[in-house]
PDB file of N, CA, C and O in Angstrom:
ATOM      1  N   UNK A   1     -14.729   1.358 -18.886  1.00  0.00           N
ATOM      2  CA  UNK A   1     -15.405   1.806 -17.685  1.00  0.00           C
ATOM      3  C   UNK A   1     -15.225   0.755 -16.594  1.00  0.00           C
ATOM      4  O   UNK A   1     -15.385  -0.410 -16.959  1.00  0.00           O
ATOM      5  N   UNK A   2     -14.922   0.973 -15.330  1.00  0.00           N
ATOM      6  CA  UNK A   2     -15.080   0.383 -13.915  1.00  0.00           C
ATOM      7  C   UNK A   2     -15.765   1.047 -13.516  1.00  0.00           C
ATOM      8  O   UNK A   2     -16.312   2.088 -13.882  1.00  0.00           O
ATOM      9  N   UNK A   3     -15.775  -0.051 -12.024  1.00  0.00           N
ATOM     10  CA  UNK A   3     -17.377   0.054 -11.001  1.00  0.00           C
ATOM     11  C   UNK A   3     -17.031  -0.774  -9.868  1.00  0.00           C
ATOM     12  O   UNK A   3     -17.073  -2.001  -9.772  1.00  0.00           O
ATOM     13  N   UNK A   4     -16.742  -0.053  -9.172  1.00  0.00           N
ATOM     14  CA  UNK A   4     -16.931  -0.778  -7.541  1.00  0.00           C
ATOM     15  C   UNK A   4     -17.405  -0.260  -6.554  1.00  0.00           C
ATOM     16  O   UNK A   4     -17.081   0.919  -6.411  1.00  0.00           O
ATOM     17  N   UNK A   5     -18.399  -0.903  -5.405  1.00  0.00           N
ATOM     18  CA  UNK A   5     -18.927  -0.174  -4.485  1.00  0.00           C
ATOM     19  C   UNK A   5     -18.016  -0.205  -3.146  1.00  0.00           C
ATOM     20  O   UNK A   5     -17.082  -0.968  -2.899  1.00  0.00           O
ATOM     21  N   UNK A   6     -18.610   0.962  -2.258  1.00  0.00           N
ATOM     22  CA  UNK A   6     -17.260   1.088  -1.034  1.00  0.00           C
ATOM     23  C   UNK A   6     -18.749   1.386  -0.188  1.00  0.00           C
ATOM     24  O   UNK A   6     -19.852   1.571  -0.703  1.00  0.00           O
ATOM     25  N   UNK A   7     -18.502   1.373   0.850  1.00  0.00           N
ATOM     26  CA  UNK A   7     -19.223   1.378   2.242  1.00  0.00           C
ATOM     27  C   UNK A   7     -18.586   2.497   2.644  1.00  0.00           C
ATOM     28  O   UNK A   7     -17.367   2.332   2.687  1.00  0.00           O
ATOM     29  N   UNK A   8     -19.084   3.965   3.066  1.00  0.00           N
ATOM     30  CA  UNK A   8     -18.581   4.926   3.768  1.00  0.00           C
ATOM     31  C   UNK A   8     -18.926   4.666   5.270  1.00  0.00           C
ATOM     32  O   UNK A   8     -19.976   4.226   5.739  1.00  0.00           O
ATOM     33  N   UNK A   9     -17.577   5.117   6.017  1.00  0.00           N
ATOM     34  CA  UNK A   9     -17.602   4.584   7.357  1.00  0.00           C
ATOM     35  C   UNK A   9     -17.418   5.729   8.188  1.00  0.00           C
ATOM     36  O   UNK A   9     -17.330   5.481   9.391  1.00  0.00           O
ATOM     37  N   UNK A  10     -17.304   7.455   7.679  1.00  0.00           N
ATOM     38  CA  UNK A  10     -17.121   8.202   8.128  1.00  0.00           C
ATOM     39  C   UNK A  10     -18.441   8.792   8.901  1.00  0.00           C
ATOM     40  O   UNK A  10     -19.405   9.022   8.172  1.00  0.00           O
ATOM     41  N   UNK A  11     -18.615   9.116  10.578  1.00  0.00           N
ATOM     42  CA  UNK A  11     -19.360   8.832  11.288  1.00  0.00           C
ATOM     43  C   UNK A  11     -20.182   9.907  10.758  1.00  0.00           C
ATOM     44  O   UNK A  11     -21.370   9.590  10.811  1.00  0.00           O
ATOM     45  N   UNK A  12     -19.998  11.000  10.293  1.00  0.00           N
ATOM     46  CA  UNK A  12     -20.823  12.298   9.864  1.00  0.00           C
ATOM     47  C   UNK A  12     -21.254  11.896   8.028  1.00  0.00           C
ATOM     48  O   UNK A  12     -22.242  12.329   7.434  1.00  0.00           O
ATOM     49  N   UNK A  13     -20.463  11.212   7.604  1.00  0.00           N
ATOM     50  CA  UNK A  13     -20.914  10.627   6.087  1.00  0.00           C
ATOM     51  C   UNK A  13     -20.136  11.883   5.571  1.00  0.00           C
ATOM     52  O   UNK A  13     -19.272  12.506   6.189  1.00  0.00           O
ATOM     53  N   UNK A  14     -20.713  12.177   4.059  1.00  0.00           N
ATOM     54  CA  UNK A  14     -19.886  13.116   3.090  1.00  0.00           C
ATOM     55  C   UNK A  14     -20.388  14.516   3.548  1.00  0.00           C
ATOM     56  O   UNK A  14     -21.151  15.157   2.824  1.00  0.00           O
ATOM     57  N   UNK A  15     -19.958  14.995   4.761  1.00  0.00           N
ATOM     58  CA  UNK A  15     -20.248  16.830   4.827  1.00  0.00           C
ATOM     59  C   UNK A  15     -19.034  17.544   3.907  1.00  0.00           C
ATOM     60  O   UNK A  15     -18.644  17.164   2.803  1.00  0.00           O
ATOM     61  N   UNK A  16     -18.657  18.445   4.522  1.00  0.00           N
ATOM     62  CA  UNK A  16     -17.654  19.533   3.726  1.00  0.00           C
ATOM     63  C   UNK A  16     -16.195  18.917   3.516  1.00  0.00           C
ATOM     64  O   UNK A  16     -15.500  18.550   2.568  1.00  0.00           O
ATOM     65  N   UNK A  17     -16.109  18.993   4.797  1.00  0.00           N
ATOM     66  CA  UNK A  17     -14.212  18.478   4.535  1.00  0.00           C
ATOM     67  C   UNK A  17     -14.089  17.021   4.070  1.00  0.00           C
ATOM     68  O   UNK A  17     -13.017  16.851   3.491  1.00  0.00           O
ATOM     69  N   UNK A  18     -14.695  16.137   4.125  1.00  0.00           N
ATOM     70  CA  UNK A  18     -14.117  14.939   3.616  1.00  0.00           C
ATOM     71  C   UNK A  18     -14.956  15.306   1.991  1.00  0.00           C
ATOM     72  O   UNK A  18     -14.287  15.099   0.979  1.00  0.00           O
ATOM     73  N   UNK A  19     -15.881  15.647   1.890  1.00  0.00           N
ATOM     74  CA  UNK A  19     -16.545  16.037   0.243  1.00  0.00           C
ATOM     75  C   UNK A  19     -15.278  16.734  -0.437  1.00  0.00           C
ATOM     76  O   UNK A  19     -14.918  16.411  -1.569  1.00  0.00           O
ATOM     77  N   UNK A  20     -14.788  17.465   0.130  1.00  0.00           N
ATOM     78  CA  UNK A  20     -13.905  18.210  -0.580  1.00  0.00           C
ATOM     79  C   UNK A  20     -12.555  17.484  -0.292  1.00  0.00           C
ATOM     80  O   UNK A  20     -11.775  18.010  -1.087  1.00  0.00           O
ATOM     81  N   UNK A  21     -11.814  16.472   0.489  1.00  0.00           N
ATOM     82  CA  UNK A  21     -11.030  15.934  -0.089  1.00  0.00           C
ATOM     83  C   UNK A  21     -11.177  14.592  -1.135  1.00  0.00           C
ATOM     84  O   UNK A  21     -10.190  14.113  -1.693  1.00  0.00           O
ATOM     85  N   UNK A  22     -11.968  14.286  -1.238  1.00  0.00           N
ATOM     86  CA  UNK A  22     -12.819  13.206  -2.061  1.00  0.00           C
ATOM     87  C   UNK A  22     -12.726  14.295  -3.793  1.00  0.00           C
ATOM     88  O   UNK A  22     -12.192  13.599  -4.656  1.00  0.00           O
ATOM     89  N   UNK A  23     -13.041  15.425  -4.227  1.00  0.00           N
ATOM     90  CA  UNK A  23     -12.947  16.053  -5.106  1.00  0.00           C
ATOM     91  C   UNK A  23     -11.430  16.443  -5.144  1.00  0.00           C
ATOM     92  O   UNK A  23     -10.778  16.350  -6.184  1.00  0.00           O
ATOM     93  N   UNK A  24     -10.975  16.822  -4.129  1.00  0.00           N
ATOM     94  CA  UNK A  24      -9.302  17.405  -4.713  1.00  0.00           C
ATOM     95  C   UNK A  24      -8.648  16.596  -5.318  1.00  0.00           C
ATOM     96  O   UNK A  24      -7.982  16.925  -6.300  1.00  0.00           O
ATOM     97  N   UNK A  25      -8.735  14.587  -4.570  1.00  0.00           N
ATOM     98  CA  UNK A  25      -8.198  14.097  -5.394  1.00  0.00           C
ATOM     99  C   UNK A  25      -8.553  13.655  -6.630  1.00  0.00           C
ATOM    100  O   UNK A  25      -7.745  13.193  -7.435  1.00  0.00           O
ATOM    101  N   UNK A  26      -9.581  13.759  -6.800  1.00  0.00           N
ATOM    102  CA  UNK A  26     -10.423  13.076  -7.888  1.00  0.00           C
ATOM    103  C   UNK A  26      -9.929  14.023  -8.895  1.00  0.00           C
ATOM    104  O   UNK A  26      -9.413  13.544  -9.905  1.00  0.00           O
ATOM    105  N   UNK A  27     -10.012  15.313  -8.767  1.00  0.00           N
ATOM    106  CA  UNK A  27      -9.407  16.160  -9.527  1.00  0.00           C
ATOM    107  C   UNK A  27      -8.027  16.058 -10.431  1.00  0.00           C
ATOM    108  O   UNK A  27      -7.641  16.787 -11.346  1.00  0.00           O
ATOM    109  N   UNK A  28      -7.438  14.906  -9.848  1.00  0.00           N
ATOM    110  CA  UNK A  28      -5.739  15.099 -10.265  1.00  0.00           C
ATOM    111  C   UNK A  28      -6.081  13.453 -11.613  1.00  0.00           C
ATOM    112  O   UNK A  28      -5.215  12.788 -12.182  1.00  0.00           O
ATOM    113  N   UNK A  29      -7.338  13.324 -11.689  1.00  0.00           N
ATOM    114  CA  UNK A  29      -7.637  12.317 -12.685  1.00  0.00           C
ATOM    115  C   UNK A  29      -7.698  12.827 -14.105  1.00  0.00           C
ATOM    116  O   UNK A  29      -7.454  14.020 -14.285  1.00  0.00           O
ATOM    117  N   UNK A  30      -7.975  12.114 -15.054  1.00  0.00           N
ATOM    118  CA  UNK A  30      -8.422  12.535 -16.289  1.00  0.00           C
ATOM    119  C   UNK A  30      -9.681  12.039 -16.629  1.00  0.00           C
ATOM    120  O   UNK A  30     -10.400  12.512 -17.509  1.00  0.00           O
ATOM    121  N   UNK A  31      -9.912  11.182 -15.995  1.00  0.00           N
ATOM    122  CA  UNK A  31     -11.133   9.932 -15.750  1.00  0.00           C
ATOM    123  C   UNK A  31     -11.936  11.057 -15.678  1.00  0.00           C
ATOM    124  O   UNK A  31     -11.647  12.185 -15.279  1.00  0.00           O
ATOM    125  N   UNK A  32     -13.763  10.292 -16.435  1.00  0.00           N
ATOM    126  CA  UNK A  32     -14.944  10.616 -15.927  1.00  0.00           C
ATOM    127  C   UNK A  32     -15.113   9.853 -14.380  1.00  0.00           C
ATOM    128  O   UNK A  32     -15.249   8.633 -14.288  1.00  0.00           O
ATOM    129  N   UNK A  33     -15.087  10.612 -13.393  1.00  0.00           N
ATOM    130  CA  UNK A  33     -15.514   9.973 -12.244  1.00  0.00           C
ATOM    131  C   UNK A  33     -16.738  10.127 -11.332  1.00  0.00           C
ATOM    132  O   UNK A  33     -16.519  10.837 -10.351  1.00  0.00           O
ATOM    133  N   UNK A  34     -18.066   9.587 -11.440  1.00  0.00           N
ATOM    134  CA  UNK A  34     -18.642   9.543 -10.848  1.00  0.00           C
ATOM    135  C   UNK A  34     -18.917   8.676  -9.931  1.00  0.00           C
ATOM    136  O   UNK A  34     -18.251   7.654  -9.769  1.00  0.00           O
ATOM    137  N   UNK A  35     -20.409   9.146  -8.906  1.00  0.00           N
ATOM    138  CA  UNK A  35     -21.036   7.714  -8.228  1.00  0.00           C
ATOM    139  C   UNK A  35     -22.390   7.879  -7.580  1.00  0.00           C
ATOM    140  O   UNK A  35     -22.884   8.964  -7.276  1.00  0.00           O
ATOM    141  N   UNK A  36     -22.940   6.691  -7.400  1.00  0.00           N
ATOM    142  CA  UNK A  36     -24.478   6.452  -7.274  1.00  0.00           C
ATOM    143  C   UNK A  36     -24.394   5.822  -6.323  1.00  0.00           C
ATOM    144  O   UNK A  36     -23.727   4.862  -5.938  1.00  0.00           O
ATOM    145  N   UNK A  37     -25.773   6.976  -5.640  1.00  0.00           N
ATOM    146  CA  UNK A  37     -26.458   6.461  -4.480  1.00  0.00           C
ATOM    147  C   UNK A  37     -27.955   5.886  -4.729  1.00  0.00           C
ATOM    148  O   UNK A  37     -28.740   6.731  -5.158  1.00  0.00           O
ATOM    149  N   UNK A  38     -28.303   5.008  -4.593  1.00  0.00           N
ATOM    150  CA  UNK A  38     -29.646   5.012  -4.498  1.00  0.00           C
ATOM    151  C   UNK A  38     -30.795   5.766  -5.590  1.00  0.00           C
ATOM    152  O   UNK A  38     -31.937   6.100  -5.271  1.00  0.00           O
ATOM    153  N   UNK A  39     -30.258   5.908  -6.750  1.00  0.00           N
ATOM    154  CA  UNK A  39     -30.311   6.240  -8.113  1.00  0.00           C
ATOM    155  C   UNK A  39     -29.854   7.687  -8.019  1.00  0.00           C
ATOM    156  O   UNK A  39     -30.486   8.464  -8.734  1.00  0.00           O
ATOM    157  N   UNK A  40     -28.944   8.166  -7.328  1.00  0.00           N
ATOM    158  CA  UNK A  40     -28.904   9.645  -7.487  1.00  0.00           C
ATOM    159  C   UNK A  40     -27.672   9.548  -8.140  1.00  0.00           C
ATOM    160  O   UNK A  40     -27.000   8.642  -7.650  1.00  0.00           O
ATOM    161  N   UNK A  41     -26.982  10.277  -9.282  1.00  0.00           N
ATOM    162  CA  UNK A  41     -25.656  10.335  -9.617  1.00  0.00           C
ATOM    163  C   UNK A  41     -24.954  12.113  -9.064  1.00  0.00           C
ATOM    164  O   UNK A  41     -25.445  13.233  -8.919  1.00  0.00           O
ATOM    165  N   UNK A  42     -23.533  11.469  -8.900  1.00  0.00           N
ATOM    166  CA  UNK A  42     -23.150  12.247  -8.312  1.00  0.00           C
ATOM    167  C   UNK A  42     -21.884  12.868  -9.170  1.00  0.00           C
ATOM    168  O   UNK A  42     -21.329  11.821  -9.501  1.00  0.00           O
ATOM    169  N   UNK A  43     -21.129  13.882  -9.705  1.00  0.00           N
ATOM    170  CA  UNK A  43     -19.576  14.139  -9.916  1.00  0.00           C
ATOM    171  C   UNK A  43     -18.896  14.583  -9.170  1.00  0.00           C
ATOM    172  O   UNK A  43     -19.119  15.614  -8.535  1.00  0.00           O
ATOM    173  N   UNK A  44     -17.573  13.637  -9.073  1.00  0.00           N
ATOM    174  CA  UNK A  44     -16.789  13.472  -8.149  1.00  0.00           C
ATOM    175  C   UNK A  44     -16.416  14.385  -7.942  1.00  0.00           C
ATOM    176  O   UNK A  44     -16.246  14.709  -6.766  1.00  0.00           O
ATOM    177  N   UNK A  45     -16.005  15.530  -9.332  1.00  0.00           N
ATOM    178  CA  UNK A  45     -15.039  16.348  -9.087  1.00  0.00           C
ATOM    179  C   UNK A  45     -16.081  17.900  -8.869  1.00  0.00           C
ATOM    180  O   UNK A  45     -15.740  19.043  -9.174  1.00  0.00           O
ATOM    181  N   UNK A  46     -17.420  17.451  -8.244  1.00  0.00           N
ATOM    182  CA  UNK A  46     -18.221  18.915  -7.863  1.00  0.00           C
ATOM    183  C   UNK A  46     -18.482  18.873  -6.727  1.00  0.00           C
ATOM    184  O   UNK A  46     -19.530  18.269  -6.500  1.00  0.00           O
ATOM    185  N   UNK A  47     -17.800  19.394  -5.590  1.00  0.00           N
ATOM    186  CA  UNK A  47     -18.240  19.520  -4.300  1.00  0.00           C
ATOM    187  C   UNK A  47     -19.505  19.977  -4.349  1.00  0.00           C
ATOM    188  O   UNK A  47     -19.788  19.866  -3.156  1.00  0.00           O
ATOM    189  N   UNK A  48     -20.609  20.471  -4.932  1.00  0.00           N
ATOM    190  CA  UNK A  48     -21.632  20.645  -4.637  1.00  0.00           C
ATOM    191  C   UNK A  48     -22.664  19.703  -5.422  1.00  0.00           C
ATOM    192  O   UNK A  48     -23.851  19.746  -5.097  1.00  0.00           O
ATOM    193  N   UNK A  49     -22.182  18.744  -6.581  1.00  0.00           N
ATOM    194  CA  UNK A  49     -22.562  17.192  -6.806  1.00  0.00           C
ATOM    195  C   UNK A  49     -22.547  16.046  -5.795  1.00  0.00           C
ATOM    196  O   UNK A  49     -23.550  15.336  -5.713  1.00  0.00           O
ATOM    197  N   UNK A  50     -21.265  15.763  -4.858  1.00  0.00           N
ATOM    198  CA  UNK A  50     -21.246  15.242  -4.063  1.00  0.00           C
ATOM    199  C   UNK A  50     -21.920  15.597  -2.475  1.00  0.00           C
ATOM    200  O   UNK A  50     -22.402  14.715  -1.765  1.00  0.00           O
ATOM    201  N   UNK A  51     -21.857  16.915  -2.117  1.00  0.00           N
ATOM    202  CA  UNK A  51     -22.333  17.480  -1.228  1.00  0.00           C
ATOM    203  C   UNK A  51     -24.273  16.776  -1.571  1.00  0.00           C
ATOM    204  O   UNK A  51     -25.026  15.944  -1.064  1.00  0.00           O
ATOM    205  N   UNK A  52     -24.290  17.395  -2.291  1.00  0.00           N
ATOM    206  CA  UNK A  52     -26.077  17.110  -2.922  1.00  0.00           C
ATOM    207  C   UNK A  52     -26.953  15.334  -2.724  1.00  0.00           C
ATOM    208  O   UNK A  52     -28.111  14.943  -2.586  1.00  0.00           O
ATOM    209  N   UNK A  53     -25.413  14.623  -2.830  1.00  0.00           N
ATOM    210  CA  UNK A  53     -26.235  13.328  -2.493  1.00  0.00           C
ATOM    211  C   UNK A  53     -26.388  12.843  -1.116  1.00  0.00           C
ATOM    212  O   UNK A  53     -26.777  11.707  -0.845  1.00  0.00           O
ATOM    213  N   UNK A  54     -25.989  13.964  -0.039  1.00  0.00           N
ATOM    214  CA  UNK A  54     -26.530  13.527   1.192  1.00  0.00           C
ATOM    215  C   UNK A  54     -26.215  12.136   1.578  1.00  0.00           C
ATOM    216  O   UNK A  54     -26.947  11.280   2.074  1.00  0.00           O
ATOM    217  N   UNK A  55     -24.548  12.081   1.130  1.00  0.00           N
ATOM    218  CA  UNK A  55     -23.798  10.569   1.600  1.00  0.00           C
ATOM    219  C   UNK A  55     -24.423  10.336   2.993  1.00  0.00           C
ATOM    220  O   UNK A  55     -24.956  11.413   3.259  1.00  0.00           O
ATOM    221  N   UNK A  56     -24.565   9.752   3.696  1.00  0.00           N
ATOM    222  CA  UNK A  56     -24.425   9.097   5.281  1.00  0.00           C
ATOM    223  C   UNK A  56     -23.373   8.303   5.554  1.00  0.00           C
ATOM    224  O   UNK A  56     -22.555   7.815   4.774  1.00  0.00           O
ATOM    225  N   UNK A  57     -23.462   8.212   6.756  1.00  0.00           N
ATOM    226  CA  UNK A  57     -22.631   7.038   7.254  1.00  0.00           C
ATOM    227  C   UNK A  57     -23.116   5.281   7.148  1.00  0.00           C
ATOM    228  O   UNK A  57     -24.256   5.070   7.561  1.00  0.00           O
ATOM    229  N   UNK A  58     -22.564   4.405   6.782  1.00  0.00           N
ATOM    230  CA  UNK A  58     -23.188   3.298   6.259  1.00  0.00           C
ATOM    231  C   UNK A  58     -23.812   2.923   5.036  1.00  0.00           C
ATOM    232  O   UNK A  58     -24.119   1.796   4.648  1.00  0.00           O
ATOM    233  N   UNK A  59     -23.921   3.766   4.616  1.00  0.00           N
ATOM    234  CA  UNK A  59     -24.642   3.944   2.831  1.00  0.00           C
ATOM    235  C   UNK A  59     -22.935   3.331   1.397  1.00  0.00           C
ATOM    236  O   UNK A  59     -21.776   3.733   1.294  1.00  0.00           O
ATOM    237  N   UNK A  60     -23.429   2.684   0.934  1.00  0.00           N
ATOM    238  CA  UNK A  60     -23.027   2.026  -0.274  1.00  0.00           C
ATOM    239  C   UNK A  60     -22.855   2.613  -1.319  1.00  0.00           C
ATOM    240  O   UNK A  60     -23.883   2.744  -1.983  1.00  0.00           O
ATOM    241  N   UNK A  61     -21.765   3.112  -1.827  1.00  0.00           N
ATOM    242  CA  UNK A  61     -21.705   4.186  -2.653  1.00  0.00           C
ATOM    243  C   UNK A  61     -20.924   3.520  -3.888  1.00  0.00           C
ATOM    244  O   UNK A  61     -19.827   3.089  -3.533  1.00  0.00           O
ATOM    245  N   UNK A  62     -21.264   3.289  -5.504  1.00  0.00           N
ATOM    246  CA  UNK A  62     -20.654   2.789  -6.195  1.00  0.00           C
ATOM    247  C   UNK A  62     -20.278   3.793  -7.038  1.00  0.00           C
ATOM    248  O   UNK A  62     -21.074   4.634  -7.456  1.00  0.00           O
ATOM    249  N   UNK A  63     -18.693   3.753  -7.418  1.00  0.00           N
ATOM    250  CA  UNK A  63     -17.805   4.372  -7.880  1.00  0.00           C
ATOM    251  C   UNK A  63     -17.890   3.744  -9.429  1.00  0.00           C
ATOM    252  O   UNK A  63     -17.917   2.560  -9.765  1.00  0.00           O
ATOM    253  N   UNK A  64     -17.925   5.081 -10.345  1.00  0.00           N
ATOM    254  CA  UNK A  64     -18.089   4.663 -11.731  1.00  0.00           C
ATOM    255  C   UNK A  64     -16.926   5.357 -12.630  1.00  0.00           C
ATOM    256  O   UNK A  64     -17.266   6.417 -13.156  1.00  0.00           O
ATOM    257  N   UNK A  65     -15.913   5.014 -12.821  1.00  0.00           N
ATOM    258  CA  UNK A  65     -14.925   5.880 -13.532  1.00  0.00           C
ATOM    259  C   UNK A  65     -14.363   5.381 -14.728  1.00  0.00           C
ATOM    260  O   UNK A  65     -13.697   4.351 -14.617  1.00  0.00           O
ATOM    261  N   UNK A  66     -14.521   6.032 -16.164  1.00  0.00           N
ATOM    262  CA  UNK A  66     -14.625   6.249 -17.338  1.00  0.00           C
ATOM    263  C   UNK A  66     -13.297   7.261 -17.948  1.00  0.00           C
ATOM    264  O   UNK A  66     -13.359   8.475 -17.752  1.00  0.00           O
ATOM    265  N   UNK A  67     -12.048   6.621 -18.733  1.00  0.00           N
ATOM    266  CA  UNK A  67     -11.305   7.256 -19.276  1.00  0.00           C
ATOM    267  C   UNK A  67     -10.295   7.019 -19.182  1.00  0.00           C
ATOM    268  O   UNK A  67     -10.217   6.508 -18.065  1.00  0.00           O
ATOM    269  N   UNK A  68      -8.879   7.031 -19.825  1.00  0.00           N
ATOM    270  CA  UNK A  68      -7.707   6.855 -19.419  1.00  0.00           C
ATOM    271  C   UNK A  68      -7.135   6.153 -18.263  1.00  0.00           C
ATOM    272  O   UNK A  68      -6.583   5.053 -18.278  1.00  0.00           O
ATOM    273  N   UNK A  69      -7.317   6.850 -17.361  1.00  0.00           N
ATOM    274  CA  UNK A  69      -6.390   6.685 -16.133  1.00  0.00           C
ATOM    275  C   UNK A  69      -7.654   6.030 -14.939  1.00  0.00           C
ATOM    276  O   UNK A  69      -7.663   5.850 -13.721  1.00  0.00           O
ATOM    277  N   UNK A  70      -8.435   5.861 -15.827  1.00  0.00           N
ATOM    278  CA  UNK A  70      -9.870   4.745 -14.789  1.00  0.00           C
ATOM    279  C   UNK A  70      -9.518   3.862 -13.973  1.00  0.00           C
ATOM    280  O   UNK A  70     -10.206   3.835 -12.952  1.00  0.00           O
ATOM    281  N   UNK A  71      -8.772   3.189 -14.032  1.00  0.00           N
ATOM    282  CA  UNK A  71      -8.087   1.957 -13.593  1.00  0.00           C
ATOM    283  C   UNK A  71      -7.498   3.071 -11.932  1.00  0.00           C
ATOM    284  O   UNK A  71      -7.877   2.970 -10.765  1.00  0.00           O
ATOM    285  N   UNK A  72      -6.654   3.868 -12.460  1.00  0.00           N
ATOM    286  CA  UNK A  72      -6.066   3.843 -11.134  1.00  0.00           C
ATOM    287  C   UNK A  72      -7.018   4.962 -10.565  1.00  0.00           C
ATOM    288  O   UNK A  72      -7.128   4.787  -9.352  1.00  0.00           O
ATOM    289  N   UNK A  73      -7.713   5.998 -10.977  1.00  0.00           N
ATOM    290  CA  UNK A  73      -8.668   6.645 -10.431  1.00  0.00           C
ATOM    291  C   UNK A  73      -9.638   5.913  -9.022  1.00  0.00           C
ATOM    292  O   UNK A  73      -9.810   6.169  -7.831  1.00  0.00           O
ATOM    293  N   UNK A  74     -10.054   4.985  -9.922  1.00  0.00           N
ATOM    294  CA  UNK A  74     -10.929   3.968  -9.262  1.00  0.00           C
ATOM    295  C   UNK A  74     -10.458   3.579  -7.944  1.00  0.00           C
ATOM    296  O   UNK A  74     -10.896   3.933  -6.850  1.00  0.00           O
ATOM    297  N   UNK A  75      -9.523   2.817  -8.211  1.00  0.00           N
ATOM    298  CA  UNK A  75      -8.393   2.359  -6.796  1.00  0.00           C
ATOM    299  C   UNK A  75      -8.014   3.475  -5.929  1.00  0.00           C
ATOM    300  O   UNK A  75      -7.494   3.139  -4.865  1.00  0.00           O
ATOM    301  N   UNK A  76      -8.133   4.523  -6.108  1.00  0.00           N
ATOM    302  CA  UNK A  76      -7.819   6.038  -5.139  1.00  0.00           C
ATOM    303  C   UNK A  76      -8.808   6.154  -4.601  1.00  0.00           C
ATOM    304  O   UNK A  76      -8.783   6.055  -3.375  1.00  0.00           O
ATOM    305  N   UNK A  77      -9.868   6.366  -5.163  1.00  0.00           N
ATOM    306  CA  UNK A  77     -11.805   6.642  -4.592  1.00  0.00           C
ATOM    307  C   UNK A  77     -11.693   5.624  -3.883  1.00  0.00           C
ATOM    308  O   UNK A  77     -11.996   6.076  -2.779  1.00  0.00           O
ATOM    309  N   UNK A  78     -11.439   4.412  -3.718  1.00  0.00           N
ATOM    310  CA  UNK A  78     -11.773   3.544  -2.884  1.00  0.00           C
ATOM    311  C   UNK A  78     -11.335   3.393  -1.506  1.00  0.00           C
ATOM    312  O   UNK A  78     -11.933   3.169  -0.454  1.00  0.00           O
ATOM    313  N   UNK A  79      -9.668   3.650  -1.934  1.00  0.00           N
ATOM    314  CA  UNK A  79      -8.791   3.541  -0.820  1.00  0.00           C
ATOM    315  C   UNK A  79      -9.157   4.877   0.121  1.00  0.00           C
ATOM    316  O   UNK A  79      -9.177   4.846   1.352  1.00  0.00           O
ATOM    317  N   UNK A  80      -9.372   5.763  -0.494  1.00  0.00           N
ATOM    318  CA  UNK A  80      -9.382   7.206   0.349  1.00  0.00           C
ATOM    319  C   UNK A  80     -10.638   6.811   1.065  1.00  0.00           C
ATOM    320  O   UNK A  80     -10.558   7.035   2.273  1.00  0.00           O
ATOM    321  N   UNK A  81     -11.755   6.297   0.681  1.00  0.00           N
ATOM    322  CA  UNK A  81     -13.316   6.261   1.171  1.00  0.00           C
ATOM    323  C   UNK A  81     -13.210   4.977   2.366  1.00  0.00           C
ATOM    324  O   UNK A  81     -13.949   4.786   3.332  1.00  0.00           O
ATOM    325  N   UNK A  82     -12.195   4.312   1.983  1.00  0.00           N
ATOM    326  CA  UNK A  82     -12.466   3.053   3.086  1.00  0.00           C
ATOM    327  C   UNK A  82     -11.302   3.658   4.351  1.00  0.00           C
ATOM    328  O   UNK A  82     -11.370   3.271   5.518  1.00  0.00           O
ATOM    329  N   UNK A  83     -10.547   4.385   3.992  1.00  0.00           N
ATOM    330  CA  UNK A  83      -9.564   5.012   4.950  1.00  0.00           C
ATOM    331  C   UNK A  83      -9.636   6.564   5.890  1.00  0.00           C
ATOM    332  O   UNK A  83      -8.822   7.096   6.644  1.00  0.00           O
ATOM    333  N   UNK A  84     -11.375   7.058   5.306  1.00  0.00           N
ATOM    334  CA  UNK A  84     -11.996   8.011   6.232  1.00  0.00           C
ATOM    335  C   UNK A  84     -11.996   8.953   5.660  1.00  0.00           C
ATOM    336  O   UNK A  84     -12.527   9.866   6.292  1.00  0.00           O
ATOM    337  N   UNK A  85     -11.559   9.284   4.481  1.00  0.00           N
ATOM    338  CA  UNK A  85     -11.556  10.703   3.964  1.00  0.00           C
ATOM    339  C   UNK A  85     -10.730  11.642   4.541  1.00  0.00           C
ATOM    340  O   UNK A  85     -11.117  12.806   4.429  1.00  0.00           O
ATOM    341  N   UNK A  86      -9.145  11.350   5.441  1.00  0.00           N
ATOM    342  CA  UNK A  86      -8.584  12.121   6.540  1.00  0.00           C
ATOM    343  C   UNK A  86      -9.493  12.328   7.892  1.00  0.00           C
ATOM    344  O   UNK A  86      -9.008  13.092   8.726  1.00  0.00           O
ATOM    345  N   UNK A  87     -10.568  11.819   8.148  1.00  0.00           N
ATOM    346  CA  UNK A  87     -11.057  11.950   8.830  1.00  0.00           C
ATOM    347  C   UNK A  87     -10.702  10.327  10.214  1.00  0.00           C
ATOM    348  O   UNK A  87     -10.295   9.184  10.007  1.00  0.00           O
ATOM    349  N   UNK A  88     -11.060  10.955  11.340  1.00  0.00           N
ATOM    350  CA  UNK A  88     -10.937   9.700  12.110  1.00  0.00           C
ATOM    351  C   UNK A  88     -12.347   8.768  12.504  1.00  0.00           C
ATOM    352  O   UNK A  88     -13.253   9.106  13.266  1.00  0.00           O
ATOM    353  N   UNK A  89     -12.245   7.773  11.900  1.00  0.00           N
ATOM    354  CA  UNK A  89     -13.757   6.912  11.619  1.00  0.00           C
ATOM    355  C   UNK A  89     -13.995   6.045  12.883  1.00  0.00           C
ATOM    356  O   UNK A  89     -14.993   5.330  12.961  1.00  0.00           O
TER     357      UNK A  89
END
């Protein structure tokens, strides 16, 4: 298992379209991938898990991914979350 936290910088936080590219890729894992807010757990790969934790903008979100391909799972969630979700931050 890994664990690293990322700072979301996207000005609207996790609404629809960046929630759902945050799951498409997470999807192409084998990894258990979750993450915690503020004791809420979230799965990566349920737009309506992630939708539910009411990300914000500025909020600390630690990435927990469990399985095989964890290692590079992990490093994707991060890079995508610090790089806006396709979104312009």
């Amino acid at each position: 298992m890994v664990k690293q936290e990322v700072v979301v910088k996207n000005q609207t936080g996790l609404h629809l379209r960046p929630a759902g590219v945050l799951c498409k890729v997470a999807m192409r894992y084998k990894s258990k991938i979750l993450f915690y807010l503020q004791g809420t757990e979230a799965n990566v790969k349920s737009i309506l898990s992630v939708l539910s934790a009411c990300v914000k903008e500025g909020d600390t979100i630690e990435f927990c991914c469990e399985g095989e391909d964890e290692e590079e799972a992990l490093q994707e969630m991060i890079r995508i979350v610090e790089n806006g979700l396709g979104e312009n931050t």
